[in-house]
MARVO-616322 format. One line per field, with one value per residue (C-alpha): residue in one letter; x, y, z. Coordinates in Angstrom, 3 decimals, decimal comma. Example, Ala and Ser with C-alpha at 12.3 -4.5 7.8 and 13.67 -1.06 7.14 Angstrom:
# residues 2
rest <- (A | S);
xx <- (12,300 | 13,670);
yy <- (-4,500 | -1,060);
zz <- (7,800 | 7,140);
This chain:
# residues 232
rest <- (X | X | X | X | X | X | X | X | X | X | X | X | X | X | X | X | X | X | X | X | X | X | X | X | X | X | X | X | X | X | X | X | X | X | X | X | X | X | X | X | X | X | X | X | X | X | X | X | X | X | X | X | X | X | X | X | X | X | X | X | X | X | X | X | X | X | X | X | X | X | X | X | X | X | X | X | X | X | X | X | X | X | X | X | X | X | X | X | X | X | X | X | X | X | X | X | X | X | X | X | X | X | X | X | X | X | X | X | X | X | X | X | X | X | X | X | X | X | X | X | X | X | X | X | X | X | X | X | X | X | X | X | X | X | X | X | X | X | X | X | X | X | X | X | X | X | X | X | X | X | X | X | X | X | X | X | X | X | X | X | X | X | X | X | X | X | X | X | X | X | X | X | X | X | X | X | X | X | X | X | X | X | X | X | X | X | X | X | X | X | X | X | X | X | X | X | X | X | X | X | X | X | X | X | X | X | X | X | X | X | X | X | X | X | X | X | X | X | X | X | X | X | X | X | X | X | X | X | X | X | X | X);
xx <- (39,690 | 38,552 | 35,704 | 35,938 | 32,731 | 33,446 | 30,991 | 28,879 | 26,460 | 23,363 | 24,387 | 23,417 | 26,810 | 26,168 | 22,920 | 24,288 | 27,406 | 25,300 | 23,862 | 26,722 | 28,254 | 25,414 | 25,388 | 29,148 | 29,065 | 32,152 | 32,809 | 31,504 | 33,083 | 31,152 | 34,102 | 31,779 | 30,718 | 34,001 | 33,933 | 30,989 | 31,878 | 35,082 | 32,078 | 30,536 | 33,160 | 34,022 | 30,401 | 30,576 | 33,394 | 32,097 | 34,739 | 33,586 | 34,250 | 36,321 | 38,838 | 42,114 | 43,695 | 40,791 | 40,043 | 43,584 | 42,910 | 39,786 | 41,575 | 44,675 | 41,848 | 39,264 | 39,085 | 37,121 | 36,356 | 33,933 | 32,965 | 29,422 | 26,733 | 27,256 | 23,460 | 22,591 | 26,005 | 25,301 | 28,371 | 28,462 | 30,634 | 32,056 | 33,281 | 35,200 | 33,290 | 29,664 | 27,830 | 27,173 | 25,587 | 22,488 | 23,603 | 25,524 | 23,097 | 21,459 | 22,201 | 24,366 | 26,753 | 26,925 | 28,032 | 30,427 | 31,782 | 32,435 | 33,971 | 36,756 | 37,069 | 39,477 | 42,321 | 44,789 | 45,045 | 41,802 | 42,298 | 45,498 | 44,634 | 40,935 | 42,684 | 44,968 | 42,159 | 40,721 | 43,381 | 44,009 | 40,536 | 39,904 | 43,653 | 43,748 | 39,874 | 37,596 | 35,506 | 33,304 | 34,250 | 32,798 | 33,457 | 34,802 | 38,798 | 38,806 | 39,712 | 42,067 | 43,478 | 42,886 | 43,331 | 44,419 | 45,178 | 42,146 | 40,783 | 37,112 | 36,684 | 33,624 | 31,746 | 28,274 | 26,582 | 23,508 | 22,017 | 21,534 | 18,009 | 17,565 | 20,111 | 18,180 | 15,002 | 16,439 | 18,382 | 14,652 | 12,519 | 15,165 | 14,934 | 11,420 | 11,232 | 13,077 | 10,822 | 12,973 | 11,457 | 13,522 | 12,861 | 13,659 | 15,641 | 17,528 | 19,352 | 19,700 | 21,851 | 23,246 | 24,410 | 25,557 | 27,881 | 29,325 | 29,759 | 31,848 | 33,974 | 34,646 | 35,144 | 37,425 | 39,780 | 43,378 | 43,892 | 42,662 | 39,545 | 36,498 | 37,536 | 36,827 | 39,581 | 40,962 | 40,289 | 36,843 | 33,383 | 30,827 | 27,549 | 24,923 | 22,298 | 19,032 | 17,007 | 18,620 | 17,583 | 20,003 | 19,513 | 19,957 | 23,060 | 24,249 | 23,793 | 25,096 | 28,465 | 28,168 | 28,010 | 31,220 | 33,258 | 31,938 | 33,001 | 29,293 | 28,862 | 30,911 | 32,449 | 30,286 | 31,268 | 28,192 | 28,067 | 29,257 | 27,079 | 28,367 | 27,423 | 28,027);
yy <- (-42,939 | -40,210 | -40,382 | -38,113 | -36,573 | -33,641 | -32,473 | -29,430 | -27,262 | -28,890 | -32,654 | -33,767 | -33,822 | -32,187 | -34,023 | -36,999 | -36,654 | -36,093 | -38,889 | -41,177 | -39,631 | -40,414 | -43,862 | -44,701 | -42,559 | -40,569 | -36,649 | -34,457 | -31,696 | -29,160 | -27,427 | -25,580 | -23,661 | -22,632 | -20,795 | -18,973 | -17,628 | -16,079 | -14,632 | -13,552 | -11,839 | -10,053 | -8,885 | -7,398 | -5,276 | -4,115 | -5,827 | -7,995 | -11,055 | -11,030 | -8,136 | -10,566 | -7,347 | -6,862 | -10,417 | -10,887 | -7,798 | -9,504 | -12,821 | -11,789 | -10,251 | -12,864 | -16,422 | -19,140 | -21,913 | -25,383 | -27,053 | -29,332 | -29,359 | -31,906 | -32,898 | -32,401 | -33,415 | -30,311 | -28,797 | -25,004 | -22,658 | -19,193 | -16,623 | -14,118 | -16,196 | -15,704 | -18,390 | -17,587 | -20,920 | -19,791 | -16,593 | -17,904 | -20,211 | -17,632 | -17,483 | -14,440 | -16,079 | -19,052 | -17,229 | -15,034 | -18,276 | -19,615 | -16,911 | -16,307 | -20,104 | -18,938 | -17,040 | -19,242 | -17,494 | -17,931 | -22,388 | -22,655 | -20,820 | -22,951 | -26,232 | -26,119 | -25,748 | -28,379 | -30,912 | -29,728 | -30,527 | -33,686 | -34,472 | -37,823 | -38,485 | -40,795 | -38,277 | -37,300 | -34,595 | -32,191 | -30,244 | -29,324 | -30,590 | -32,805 | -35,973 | -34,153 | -32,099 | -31,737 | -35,351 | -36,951 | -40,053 | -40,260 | -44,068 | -43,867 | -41,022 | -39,885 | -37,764 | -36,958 | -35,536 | -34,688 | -32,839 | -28,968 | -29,385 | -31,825 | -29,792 | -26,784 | -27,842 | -29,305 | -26,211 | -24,128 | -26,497 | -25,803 | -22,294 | -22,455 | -24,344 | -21,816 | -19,014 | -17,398 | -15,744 | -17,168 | -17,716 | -21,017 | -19,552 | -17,065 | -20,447 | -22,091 | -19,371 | -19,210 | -22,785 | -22,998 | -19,885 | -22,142 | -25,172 | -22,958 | -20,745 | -23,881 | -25,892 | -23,787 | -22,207 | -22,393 | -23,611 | -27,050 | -26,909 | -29,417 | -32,604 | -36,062 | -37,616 | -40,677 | -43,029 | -41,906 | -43,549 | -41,635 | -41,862 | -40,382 | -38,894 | -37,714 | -41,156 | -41,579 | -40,013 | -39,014 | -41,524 | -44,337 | -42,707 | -42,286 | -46,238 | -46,765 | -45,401 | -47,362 | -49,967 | -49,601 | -48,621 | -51,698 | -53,659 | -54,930 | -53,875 | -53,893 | -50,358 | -49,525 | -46,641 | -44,386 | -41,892 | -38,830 | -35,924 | -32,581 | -30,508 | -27,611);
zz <- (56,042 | 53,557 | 51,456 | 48,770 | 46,578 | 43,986 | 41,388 | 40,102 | 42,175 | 43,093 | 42,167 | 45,540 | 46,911 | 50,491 | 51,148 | 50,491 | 52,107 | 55,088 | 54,812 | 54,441 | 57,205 | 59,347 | 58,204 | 58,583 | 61,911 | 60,752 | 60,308 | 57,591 | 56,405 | 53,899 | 52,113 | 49,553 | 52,629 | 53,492 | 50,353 | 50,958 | 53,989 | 52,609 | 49,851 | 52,175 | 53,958 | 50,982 | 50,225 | 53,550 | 53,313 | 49,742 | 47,535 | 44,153 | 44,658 | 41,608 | 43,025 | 43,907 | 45,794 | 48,016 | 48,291 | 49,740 | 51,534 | 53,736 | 53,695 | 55,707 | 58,498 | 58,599 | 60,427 | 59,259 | 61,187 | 61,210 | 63,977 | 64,250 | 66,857 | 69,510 | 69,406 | 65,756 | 64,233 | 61,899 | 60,744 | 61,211 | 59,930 | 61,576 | 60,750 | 63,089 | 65,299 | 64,066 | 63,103 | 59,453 | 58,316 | 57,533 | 55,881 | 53,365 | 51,565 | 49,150 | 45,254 | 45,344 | 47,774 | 45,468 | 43,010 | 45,259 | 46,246 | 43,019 | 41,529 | 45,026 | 44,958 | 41,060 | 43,602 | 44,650 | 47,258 | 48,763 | 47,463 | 49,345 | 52,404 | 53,012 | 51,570 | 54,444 | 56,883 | 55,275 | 55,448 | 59,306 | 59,514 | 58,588 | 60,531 | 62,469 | 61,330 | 59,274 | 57,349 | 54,274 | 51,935 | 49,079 | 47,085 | 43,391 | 43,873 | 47,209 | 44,783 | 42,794 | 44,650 | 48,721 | 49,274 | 45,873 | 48,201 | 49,217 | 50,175 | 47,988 | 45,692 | 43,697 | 41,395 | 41,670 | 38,592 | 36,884 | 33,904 | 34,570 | 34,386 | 37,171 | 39,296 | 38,536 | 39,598 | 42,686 | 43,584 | 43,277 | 45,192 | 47,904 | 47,272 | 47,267 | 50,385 | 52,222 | 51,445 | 48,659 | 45,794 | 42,823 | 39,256 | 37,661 | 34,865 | 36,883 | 39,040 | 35,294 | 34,478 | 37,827 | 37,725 | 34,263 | 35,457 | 38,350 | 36,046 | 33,239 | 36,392 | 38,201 | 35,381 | 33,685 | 36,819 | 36,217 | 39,689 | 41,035 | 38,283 | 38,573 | 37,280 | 37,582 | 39,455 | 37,288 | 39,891 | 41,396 | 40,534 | 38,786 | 39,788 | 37,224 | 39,911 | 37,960 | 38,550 | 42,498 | 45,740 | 47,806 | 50,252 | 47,457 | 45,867 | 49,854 | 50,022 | 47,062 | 48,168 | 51,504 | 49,708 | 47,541 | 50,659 | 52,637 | 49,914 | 49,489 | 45,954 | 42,802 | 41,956 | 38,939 | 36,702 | 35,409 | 32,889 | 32,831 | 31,743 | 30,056 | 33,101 | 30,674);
């Protein structure tokens, strides 16, 4: 079984993924994260995220892997075999990940691990395309959303929490960037997939959207459609 979750940055997708995972006791499988690490690969080696030569360049050299702790159930992700999944949760990697996440190259090389991943599993999946396009076969599929002040003001308090010194307008402008680069792609774009169930997530927790879902696979609730905001 795959349970597919797609929408825009800071929606709520990972935690509640997470969460659902937990609950169904299946795997869960970040894919945003893959992303970053290929960012942050990039950043490394002094390329612009934007540079498709170069990009290809520290593609071809690097290995990026996911695995999850065997206590925590944590996934982590490595690369070259370093544990970078602390390193690549910072706003500049976001945005490094958004903008290598255009290349086909980069799409089709991490969608394969992706599908090899989740291979002979039940597991949870987000991202921006897993409903449309990594698994448009996908058992349950849906898309989390919210209005880019909400997912704003989540995105800082998490910021915040961490330590970071960020200003509220600088991840405004940071996540109406994502929305427009990941929106607008030529290659496997955000979308809604036809068949996926949108859940409207300003008024939810996380843990009540995650229940919500459970509920809809489990067959205890109704599929209900919500609206859609313009995340632009």
């Amino acid at each position: 079984m795959i349970i597919a979750i797609d929408g825009p940055g800071s929606a709520g997708k990972s935690t509640v993924a997470k969460l659902l995972a937990k609950e169904l006791n299946i795997t869960y499988i970040d894919t945003g994260a893959m992303y970053r690490a290929v960012a942050l690969a990039v950043f490394r080696a002094g390329f612009g995220a934007g540079d498709e030569k170069a990009v290809a360049e520290v593609l071809d050299r690097i290995a990026v892997d996911v695995d999850h702790d065997p206590v925590t159930g944590e996934q982590r992700i490595y690369l070259d075999s370093e544990d970078v999944s602390a390193s690549i949760r910072t706003p500049s990697i976001s945005i490094g990940a958004s903008d290598v996440s255009k290349l086909p190259s980069v799409r089709l090389r991490l969608v394969e691990l992706q599908r090899n991943v989740a291979r002979g599993r039940d597991v949870v999946m987000d991202g921006r395309d897993i409903g449309t396009y990594v698994f448009p076969d996908a058992e349950h599929k849906f898309y989390l959303t919210a209005s880019l002040e909400v997912r704003a003001r989540r995105r800082y308090l998490e910021l915040k929490a961490k330590g970071e010194d960020v200003e509220f307008a600088d991840i405004v402008s940071d996540l109406r960037y994502r929305d427009t680069n990941d929106s607008t792609r030529d290659f496997a774009p955000l979308a809604v997939a036809g068949d996926a169930v949108c859940i409207q997530t300003d008024d939810l927790t996380a843990l009540e959207v995650a229940i919500l879902i459970k509920d809809i696979v489990s067959g205890k609730s109704g599929e209900r459609r919500y609206k859609k905001d313009d995340t632009n």
